[in-house]
C-alpha positions in Angstrom: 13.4 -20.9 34.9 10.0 -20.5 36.1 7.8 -17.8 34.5 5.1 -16.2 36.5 2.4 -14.4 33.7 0.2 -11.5 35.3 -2.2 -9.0 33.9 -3.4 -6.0 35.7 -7.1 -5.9 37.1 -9.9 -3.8 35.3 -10.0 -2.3 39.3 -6.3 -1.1 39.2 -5.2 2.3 39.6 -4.0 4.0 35.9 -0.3 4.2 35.7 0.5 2.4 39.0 3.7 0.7 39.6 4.3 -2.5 41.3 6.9 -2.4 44.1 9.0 -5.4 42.4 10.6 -6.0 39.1 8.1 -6.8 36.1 8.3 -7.2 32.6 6.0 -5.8 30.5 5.6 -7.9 27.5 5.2 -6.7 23.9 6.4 -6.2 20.5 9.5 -4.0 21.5 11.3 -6.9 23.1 11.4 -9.1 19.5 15.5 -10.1 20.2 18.9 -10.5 18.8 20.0 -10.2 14.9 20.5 -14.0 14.6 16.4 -14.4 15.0 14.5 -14.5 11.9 11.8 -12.2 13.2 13.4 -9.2 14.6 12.3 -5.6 15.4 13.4 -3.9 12.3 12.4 -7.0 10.0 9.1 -6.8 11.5 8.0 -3.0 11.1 9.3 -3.7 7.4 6.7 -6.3 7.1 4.1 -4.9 8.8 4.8 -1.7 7.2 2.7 1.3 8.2 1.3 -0.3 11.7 2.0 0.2 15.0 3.5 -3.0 16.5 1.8 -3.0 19.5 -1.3 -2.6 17.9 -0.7 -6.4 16.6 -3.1 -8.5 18.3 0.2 -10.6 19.0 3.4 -10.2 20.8 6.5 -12.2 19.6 9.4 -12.1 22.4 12.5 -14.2 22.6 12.7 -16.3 25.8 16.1 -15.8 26.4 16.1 -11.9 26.1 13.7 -12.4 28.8 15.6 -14.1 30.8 18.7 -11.7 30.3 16.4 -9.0 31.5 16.2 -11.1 35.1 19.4 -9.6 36.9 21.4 -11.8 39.2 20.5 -15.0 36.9 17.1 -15.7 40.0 15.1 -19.0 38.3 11.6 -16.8 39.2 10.6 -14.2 36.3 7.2 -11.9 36.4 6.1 -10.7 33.1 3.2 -8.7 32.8 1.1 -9.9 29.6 -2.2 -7.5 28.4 -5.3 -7.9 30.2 -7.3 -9.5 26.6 -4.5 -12.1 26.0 -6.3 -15.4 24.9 -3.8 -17.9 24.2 0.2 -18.2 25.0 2.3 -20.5 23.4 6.2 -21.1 23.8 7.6 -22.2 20.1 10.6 -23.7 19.5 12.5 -21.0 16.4 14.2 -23.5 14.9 11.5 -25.6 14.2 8.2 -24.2 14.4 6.6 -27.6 14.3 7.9 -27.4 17.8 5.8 -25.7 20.0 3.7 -26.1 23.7 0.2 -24.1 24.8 1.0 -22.3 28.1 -2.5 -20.8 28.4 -6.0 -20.6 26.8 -8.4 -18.3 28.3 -11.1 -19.8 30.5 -9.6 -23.4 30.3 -8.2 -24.4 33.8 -4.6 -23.5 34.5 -2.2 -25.0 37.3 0.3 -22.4 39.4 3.2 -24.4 40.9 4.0 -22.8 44.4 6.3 -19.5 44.4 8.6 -18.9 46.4 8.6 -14.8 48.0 5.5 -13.8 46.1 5.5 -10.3 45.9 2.4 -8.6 47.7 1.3 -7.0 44.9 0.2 -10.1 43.1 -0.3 -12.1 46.3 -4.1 -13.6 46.6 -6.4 -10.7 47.3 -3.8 -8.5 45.0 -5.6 -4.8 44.0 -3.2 -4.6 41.6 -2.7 -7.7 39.7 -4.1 -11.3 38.8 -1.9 -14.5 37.7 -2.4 -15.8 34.0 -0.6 -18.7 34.0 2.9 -20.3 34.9 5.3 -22.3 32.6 8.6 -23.6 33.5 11.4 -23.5 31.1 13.8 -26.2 31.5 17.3 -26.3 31.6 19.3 -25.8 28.7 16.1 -24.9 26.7 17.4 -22.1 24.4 16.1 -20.3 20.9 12.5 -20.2 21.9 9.9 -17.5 21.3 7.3 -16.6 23.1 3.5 -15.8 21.5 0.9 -14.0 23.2 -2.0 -13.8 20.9 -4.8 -11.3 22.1 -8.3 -10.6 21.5 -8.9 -10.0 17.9 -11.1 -7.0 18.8 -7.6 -5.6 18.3 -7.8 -6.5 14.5 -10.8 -4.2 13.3 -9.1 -1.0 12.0 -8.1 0.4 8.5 -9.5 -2.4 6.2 -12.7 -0.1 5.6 -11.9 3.2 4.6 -15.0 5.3 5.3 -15.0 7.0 1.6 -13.5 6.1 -1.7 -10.3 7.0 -2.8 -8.9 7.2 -6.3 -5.2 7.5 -7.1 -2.5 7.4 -9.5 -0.1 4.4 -9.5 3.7 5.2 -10.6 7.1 3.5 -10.2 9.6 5.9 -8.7 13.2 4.8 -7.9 12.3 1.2 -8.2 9.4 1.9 -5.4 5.4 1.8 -6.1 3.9 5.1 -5.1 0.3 5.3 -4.7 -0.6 9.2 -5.4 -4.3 10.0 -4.0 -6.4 12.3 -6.7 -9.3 14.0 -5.6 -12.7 11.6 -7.0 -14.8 14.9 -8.2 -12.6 16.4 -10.7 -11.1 15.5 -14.5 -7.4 13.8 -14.1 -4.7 15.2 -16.8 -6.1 13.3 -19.8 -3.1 14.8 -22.2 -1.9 11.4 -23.3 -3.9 9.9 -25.9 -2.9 6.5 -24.8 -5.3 3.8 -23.2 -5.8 4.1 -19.2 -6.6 1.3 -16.6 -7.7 1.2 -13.2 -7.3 -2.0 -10.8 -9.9 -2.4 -8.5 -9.6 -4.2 -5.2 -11.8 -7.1 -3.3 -13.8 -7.5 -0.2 -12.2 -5.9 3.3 -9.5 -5.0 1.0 -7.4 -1.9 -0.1 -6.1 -1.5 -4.0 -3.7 1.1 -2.3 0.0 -0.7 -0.8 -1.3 -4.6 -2.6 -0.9 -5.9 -6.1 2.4 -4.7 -6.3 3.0 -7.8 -8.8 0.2 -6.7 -11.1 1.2 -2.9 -11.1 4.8 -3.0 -11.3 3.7 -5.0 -14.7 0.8 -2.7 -16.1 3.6 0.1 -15.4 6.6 -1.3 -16.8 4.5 -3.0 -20.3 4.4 0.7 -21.7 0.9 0.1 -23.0 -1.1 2.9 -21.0 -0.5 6.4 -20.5 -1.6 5.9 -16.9 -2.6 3.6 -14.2 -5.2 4.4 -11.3 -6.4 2.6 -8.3 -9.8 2.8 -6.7 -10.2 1.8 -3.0 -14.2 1.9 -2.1 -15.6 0.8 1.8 -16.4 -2.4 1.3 -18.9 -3.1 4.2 -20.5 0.1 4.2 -22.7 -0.6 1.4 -24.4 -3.2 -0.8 -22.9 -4.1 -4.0 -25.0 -2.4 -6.3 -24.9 1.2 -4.4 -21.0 1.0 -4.8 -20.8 0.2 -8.3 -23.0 3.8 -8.5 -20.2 5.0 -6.9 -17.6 4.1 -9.0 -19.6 5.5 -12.1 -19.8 8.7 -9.9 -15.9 8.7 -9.6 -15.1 7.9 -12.7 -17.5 9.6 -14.6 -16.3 13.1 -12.6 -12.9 12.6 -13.3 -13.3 12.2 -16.9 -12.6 8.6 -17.3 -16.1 7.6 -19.1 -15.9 9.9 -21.7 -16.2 7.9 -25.2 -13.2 9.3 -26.7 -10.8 8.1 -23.6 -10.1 3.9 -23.8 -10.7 2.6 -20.0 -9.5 -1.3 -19.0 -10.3 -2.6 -15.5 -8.6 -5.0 -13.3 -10.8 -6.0 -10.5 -10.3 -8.6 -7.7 -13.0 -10.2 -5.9 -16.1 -8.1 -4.9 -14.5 -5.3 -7.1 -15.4 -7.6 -10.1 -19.2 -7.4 -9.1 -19.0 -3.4 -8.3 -17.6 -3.2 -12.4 -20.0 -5.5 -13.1 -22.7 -3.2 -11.8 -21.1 0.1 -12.8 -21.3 -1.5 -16.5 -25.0 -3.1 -16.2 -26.7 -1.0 -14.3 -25.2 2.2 -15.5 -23.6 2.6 -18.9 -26.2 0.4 -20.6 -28.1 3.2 -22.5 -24.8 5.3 -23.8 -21.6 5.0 -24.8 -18.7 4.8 -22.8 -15.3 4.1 -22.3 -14.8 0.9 -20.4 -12.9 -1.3 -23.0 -11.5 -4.8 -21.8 -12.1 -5.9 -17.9 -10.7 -8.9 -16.2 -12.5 -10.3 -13.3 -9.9 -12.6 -11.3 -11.7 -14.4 -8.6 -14.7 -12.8 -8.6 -18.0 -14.6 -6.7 -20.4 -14.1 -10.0 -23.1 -16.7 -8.2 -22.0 -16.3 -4.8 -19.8 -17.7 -2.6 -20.9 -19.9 0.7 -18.1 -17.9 2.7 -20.4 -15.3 3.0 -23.0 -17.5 4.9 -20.1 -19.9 6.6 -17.4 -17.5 7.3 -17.9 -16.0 10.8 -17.4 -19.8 11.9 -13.8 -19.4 10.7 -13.1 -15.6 11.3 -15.6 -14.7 14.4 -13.5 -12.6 16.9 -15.4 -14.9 19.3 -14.0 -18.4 17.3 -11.7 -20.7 18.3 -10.6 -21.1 14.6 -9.7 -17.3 14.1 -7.1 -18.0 17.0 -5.8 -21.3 15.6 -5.4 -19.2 12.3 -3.7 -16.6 13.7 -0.9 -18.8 15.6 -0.5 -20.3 12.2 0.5 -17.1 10.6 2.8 -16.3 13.3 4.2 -19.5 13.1 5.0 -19.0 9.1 6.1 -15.2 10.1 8.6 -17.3 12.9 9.8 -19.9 10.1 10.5 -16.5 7.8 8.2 -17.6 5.1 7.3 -15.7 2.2 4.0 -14.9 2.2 3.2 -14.4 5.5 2.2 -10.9 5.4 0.0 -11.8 2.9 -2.0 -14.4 4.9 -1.9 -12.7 7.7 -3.5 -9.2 5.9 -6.2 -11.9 4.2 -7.4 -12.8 7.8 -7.1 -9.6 9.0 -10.2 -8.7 6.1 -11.5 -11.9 6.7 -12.0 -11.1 10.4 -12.7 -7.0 9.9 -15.5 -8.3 7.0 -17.3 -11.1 9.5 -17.1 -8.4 12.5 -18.9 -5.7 10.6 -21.7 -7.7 9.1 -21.9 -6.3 5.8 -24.7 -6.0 3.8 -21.9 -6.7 0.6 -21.6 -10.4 2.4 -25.6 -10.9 2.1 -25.1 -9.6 -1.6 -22.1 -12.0 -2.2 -24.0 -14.9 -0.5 -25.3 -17.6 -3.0 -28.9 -17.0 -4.9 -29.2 -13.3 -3.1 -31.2 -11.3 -4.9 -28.4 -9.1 -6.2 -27.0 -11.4 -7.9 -30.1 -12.7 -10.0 -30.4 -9.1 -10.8 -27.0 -8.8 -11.7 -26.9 -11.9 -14.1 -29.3 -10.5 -15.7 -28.3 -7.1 -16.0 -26.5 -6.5 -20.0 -22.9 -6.2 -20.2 -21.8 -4.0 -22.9 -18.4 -3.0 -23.7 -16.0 -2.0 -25.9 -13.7 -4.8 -25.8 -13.2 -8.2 -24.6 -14.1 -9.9 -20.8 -11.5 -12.0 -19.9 -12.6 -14.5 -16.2 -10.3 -16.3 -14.3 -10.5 -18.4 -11.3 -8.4 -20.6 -9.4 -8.3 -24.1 -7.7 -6.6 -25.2 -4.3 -3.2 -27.3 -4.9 -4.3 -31.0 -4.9 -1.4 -31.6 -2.0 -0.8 -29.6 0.9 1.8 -26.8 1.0 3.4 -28.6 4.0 5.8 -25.5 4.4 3.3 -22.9 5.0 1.3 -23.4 8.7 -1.4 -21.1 7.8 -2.7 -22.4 4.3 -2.2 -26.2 5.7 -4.7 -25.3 8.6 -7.1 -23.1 6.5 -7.4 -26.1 4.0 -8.4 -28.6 6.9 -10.8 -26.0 8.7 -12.7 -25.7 5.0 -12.7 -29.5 4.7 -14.1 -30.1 8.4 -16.8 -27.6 8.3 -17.5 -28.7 4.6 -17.8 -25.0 3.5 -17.2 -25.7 -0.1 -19.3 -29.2 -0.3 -16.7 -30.6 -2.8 -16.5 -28.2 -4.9 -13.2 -26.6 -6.5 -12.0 -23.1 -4.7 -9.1 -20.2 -4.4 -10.1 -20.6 -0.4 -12.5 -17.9 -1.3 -14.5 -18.5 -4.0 -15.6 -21.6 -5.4 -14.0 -21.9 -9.1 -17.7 -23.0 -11.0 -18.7 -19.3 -9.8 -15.6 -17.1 -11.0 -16.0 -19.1 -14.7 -19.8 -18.4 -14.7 -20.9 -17.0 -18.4 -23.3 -14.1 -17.4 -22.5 -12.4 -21.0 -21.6 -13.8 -24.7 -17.9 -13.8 -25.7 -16.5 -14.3 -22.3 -12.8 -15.5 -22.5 -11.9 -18.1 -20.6 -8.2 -18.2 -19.1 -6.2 -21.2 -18.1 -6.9 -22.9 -14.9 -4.1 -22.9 -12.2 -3.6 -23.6 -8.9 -3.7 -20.9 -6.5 -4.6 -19.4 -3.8 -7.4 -16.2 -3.8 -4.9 -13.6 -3.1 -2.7 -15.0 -5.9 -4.5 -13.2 -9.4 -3.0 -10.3 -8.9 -0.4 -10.8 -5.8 2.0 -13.5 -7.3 4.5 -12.0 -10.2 3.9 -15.0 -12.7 0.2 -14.8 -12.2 -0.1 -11.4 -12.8 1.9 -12.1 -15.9 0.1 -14.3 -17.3 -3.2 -12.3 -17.1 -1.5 -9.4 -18.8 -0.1 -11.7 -21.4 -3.2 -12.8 -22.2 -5.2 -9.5 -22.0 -2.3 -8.3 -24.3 -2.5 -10.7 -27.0 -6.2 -9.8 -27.0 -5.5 -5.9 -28.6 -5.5 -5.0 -31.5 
């Protein structure tokens, strides 16, 4: 079966039909119940987002070819005019797979037979891609289309803050959005929490592990989330947000008890909140935990676009990765694949919280600096990569060589993220320390026994 790949010109008419049979290839044509990835399994993963908003396509080969009536060997799909790279992968074994096409690398087309005028040479309508040949026999193969990641930068960044209560209902975490200017039903005496989230992130829908637990220990009368636009503003301005949020709603007054879970760059916006703006009077912030949080930086910041550019090489190999782990059906696929999504959105955007994160900034003297008063105790932790590979998960193996060859860490222990020296560094007395594990950056607060354990600890803590 030879497959002819075309994409329509930017000079052809809007809605115009060619005269002969043509696949249009996306997300809709993800095949039969005995494939790992199919349709339904897919909009559960990628839960809330239009599948052909992607920027992939996953399609079986052989439901393409059972769309080809009268069994003819020659096949014209129709791929989207900002597809970059095209791969056929064998499902069974994703380690399996051969590049059909690369964008702006030289690409052979093997004679065809009848070529339709519509996508003959001179064609208004249409220009060839690429060609590959599928031999005889070959069966239980996908085919990727990976596309411009220009098609990546959407809801990462919401444009205000958002605060919410967290509850369990039937088994399911529900995220209820309060409004950030007015008190929250304070009629339970008991403590409160709110989990804050990292860079490019969303508290909102992630942390499930860490919520279902705060929920489910019976400790506080309520949990909240905060979600804050991450590259709209430097560090410091947000933590004045924050106070502004949790201040109107009530939350700071002396006589309420306030914890804080906060991931990442939400670790340096409490940090700020707490140093910059409950120094002179009392509050309510009791114990905080900062799980992977950049206290001196991280060189990400200044290194990262070589890895997550929409114009790199690297972000594509990373991608194909991810799709290859989504392919093999591996847990924590959605995962890696919503940390590059940030990763890309963040490096896109150039935010000034990346110049703030980015080692000796200015900020972060100033925030080092800064007291940290509260009422109870700071608990830090940070993790370390596995010493050997995950040889099961594509993405993390090839993430972990692209941070060796570009030397991004120098040496130095890191979550992938943040280097580990810089999540234990003591900016205030009585800092607790907790174990070091292996892990990745989205672990603290992602991975059930993780979570666990930082409650645990926290826990044994009160008195």
């Amino acid at each position: 079966m030879n497959y002819y790949f075309y994409c329509r010109k930017d000079s052809a008419v809007a809605g115009s039909s060619p005269s002969f049979p043509i696949e249009q290839i996306n997300n809709r044509l993800i095949p039969a119940a005995s494939y790992p990835v199919t349709l339904t399994s897919m909009n559960n993963v990628f839960k809330g987002e239009h599948l052909d908003t992607l920027p992939f396509i996953i399609a079986s080969e052989e439901a393409l070819h059972a769309a080809k009536e009268g069994g003819e060997s020659e096949l014209f799909l129709e791929v989207p005019r900002d597809t970059v790279m095209m791969y056929s992968i064998n499902r069974d074994d994703p380690t399996d797979y051969q590049v059909i096409y690369k964008k702006d690398h030289s690409t052979s087309y093997p004679a065809v037979s009848n070529v339709p005028s519509d996508i003959s040479e001179g064609s208004t309508q249409f220009e060839k891609v690429c060609t590959y040949y599928q031999p005889k026999g070959v069966i239980r193969r996908a085919l990727l289309i990976i596309r411009s990641l220009k098609n990546i930068i959407k809801h990462f960044n919401p444009a205000e803050e958002r605060f919410y209560e967290i509850k369990e209902e039937g088994g399911v975490i529900v995220d209820q959005p309060l409004p950030v200017d007015e008190p929250v039903d304070r009629s339970t005496s008991e403590p409160m929490v709110v989990i804050l989230h990292g860079f490019m992130s969303l508290t909102e829908h992630q942390f499930h592990a860490l919520k279902r637990i705060l929920l489910q220990a019976g400790y506080y009368g309520k949990v909240f989330g905060y979600s804050y636009a991450t590259n709209r503003a430097g560090i410091r301005a947000s933590g004045g947000e924050l106070y502004h949020v949790l201040y109107n709603t009530g939350l700071l007054q002396k006589n309420c008890s306030l914890d804080m879970f906060a991931h990442s760059q939400g670790g340096l916006i409490a940090r700020s909140m707490v140093g910059f703006h409950l120094s002179d009077h009392p509050h309510s912030i009791n114990d905080v935990v900062l799980a992977g949080v950049p206290n001196k930086g991280t060189p990400l910041a200044v290194y990262g676009a070589t890895l997550f550019s929409i114009h790199s090489w690297n972000a594509i190999e990373l991608l194909f990765h991810i799709v290859r782990d989504l392919i093999a059906a591996l847990q924590g696929s959605k995962q890696a694949y919503d940390f590059f999504a940030e990763q890309v959105t963040s490096f896109h955007d150039k935010s000034p919280a990346l110049h703030d994160m980015s080692p000796g900034s200015e900020f972060l003297e100033n925030l080092n600096a800064a007291s940290f008063s509260i009422n109870g105790n700071l608990y830090v932790s940070g993790y370390h990569l596995p010493e050997t590979e995950d040889k099961s998960h594509f993405f993390l193996k090839a993430y972990r060589r692209l941070l060796n060859e570009l030397n991004v860490f120098i040496g130095k222990a890191h979550d992938g993220v943040v280097p580990q020296e810089s999540s234990y560094h003591v900016f205030t007395s009585g800092t607790q320390t907790l174990d070091e594990n292996e892990g990745w950056h989205s672990w603290y607060f992602g991975k059930a026994d993780r979570a666990a354990h930082i409650w645990k600890a926290v826990l044994e803590g009160k008195p």
